[in-house]
N, C-alpha and C positions, 0 to 999 in steps of 0.2 A: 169703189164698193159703196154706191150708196144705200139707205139705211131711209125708210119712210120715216117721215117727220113727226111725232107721236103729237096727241093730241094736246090742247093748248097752248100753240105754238109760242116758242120764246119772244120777246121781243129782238134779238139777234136774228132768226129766221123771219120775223115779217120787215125788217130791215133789209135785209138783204134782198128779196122780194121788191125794191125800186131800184135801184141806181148802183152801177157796179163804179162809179166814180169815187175816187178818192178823197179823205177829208179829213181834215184839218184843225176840226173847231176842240171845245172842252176837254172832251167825254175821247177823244182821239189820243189829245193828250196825255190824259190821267192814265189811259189803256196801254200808252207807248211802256209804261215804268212799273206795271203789272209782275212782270217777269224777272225783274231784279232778284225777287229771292232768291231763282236759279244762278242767277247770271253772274250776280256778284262775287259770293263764296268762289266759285270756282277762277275766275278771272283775278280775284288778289291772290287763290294761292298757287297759280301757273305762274305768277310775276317772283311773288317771295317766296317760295318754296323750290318748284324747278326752275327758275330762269329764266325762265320764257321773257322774250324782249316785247314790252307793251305794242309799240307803233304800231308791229306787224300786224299781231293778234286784234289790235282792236278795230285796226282796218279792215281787216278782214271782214269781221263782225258784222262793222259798220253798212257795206260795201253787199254784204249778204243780204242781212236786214230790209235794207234800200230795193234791191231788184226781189227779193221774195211780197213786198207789200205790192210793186210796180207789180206783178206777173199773177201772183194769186189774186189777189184785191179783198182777200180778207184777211184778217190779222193772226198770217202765219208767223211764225216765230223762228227767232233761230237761236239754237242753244249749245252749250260744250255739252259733247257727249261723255256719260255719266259715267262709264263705267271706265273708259280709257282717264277720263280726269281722275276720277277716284284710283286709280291702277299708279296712275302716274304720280298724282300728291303723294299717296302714302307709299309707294316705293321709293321716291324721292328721298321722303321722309327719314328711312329704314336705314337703305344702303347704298344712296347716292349713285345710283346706276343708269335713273331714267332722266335722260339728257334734252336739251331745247332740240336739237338734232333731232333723236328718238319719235321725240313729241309731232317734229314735222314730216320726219316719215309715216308715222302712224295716219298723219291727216292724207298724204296722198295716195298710200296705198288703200285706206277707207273708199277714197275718192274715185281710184280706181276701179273698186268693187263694186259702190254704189252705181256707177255708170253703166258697167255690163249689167248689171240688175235689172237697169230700169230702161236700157236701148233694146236690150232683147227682149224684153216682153216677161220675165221672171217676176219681179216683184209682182205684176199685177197678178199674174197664175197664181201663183202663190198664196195670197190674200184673197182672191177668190175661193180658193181650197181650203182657207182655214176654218171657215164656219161662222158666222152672229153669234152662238153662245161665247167661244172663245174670244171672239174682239172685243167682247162687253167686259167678259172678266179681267183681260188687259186693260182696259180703259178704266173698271172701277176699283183696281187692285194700284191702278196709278195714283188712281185721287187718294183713296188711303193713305198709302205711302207719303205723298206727299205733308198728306195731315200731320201721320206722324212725326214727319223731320220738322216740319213747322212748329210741333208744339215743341219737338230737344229747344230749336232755337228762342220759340218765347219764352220756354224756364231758366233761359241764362240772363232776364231780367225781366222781370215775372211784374213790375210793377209800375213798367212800364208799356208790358205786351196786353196784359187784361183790360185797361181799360182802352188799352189804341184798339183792341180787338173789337169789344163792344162801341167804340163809336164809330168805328170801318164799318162793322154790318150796318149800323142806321144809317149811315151816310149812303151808303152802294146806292140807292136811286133817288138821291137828290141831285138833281140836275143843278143846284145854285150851290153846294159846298163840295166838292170832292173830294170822294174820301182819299185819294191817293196825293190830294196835299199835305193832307194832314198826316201820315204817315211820314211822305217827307220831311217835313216840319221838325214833327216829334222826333226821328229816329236823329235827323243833324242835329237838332238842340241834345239831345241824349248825347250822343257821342264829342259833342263838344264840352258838356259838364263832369260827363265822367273820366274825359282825356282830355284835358287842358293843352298837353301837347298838339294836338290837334289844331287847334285855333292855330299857334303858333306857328305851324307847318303850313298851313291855309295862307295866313300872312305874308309867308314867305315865298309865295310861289308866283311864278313867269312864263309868257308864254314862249315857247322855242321850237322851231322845225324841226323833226329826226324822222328822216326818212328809214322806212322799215330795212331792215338788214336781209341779206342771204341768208337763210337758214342751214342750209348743207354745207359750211365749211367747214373743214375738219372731221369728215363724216365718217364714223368708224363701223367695223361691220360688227360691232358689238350694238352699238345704235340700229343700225336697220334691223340686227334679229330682235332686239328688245322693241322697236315700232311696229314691224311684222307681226312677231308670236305675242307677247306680251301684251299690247297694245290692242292694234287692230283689229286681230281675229276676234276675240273675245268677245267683240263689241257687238259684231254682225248681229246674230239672234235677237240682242235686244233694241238693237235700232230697227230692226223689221217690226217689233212689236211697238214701240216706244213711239218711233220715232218715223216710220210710212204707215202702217194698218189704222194706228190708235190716230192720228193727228188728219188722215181722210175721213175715219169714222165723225170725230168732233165736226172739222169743217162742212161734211155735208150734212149733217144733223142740224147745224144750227145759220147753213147758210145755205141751202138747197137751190138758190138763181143762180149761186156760184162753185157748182161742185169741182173737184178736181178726183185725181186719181192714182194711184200708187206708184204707176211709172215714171207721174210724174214729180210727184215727190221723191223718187231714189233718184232721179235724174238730176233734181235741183241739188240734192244732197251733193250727188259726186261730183256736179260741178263746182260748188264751193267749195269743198275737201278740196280737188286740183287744183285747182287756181291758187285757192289762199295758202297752199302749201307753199309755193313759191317763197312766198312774203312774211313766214317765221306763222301762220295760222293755227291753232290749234281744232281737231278734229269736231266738226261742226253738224248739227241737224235740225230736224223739225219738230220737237219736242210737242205732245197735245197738252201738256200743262203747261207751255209756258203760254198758248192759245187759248186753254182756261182762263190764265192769269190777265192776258189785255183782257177778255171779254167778260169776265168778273168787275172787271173796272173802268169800262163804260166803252171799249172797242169797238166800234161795227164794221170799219171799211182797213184795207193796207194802209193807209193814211198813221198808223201808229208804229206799225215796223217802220215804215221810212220817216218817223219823224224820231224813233230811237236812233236809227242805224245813220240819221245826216249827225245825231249828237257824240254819237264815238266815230265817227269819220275825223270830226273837228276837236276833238279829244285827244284821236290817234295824232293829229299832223300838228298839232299845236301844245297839247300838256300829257304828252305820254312821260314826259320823266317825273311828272307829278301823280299817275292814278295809283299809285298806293296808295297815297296821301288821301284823295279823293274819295276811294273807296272806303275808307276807316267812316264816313260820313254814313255809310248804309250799316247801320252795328245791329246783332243778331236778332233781337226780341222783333224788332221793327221789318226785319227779313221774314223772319218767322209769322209773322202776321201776312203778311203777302202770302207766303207760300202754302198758310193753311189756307186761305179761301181761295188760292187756285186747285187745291186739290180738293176743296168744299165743290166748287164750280164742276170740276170733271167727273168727278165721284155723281154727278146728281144728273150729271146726262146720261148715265150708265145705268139706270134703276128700272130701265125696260125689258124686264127679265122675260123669256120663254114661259107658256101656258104650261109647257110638259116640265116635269119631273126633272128626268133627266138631265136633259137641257139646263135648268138650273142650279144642278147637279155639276156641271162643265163649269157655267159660268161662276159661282160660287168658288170653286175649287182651285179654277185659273186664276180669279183676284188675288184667294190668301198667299197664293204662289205668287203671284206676281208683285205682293209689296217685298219679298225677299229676293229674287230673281225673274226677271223677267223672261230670258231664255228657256230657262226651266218650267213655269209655267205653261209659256208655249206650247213647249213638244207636249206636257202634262196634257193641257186642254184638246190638243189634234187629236192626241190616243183616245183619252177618253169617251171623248165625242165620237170618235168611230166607232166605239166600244157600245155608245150607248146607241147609233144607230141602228145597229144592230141584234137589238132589242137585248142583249148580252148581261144588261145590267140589272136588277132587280132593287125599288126603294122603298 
């Protein structure tokens, strides 16, 4: 589904516009670590909360990362999906139900779904069907959202997030300081002062192989109904919006030499789901904020997914008994800056509203739905948009 390039082209689109070769330099870097906000939260509380064995999970990741920079060549992302994570933590949490088992069901039968989706031709139909008002309001009702949970995490240290917030924005096109050092910088020195333990822990650690584990031992059918119903269904609507519509709409907006397409992003989807199910993976996608996020922070080529996904490869196979430890280094305020300017980022490619009424009418209404549900908004914005073709509406 491409989408005309609106006028003043980004510098991410006139990038993109040379060389589909991959790179390596600062600005690639700085981009690889963009998506942390996402990434982090959910990866310490699959570890400490469900159980989930690191190796597998982060090979997985790693291993995804790597072949989605190789194959798109622009800095698509790959993230735990939100709502099966969020489904999973807090029932976890509740009444100890949702099992590492569970967790790897849920990834292949995702993985299963995403594949007929996107072999058969459905994802793209579909996306085609849905309308430009409705994708914008999915896309701008993400970066909202986003915003929002970025600012819960900067008010859980407010004085640390206000000023890393103000010298990220001036940093963002300084080619000689990036600001995505200094975030890191600041968040490990924060979490090293305020958890002394921490240091401690850092001290202590060594490197050691553990190869990923079988996921399916001991596999109960309490498990596979809880990764089935619970789990994976649930997921589908918002990973059609979230995570195939919104993340083609981003990439050909701002990389038009490099388009891709909805099949075949459900296709890369279920094949990572399958595969990394195997290996203890938890349920994985293409998230358009975490592609805000590298390119908020100086992204332009795959060159930053494959230089995350070699760093949790070498993570997984050498200090996976360590990344809780590790991850206490990325503490909320410093998360939470990340994750507002990636949803500052997505939110502002979404501002190409329809001339007509109506139409922004749809888009409008699909956003505020979508920072609470994104499923929901979906079907919201099809109806309406039908409703309003139809000249049915009156503003």
């Amino acid at each position: 589904m491409n989408s005309p390039v609106p006028s003043g082209t980004s510098e991410a689109a006139a990038a993109s516009a040379g060389t589909a070769a991959l790179r390596f330099d600062r600005r690639e870097w700085a981009g690889a670590f963009g998506d942390l906000g996402t990434l982090v939260p959910f990866l310490l509380a699959y570890v400490t909360v469900v159980g989930v064995e690191p190796a597998g999970m982060l090979l997985a990741f790693g291993v995804a990362l790597v072949v989605a920079g190789a194959y798109f060549r622009t800095p698509f992302p790959v993230q735990p999906m939100k709502a099966i994570g969020a489904i999973a933590i807090t029932g976890a949490a509740q009444t100890a139900v949702v099992t590492p088992q569970a967790v790897a069901v849920a990834a292949l039968v995702t993985g299963v779904i995403w594949l007929l989706l996107g072999l058969t031709g459905t994802a793209e139909r579909v996306a085609r069907w849905v309308g430009r008002p409705v994708t914008l309001g999915i896309v701008l009702g993400l970066g909202i959202a986003f915003m929002l949970d970025g600012t819960r995490m900067m008010a859980t240290g407010i004085w640390l997030a206000v000023p890393l917030l103000l010298a990220t924005i001036l940093l963002l096109s300084n080619r000689a300081l990036l600001a995505m050092v200094l975030i890191l910088a600041a968040g490990a020195a924060w979490a090293v002062l305020t958890e002394p333990a921490v240091a401690g822990a850092l001290a202590k650690m060594e490197p050691g192989f553990r190869s990923p584990a079988w996921p399916f031992h001991a596999l109960s059918w309490e498990a596979v109904f809880v990764g089935v119903v619970l789990l994976a269904l649930p997921q589908v609507p918002l990973t059609l919006g979230n995570a195939v519509i919104a993340p083609v709409e981003f990439n050909n907006r701002e990389f038009p030499a490099r388009p891709t397409n909805e099949c075949q992003v459900a296709v890369s989807t279920g094949i990572m789901n399958t595969l990394g199910s195997v290996i203890g993976a938890v349920p994985m996608c293409h998230g358009a904020g975490g592609m805000a996020a590298q390119v908020s922070f100086g992204a332009r080529t795959g060159g930053a997914p494959v230089i995350l996904g070699t760093l949790l490869i070498i993570l997984a196979l050498a200090f996976s008994e360590s990344v809780a430890i590790l991850l206490r280094l990325f503490p909320q305020p410093a998360l939470g800056v990340m994750l507002f300017l990636a949803g500052l980022q997505l939110a502002l490619g979404s501002c190409d509203f329809s001339k007509d009424k109506g139409e922004r009418f749809v888009t409008l209404g699909t956003a505020a739905l979508s920072i609470w549900n994104v499923g929901i908004a979906f079907v919201f914005g099809i109806a309406v948009l039908w409703i309003v073709r139809r000249d049915w509406l009156r503003l």
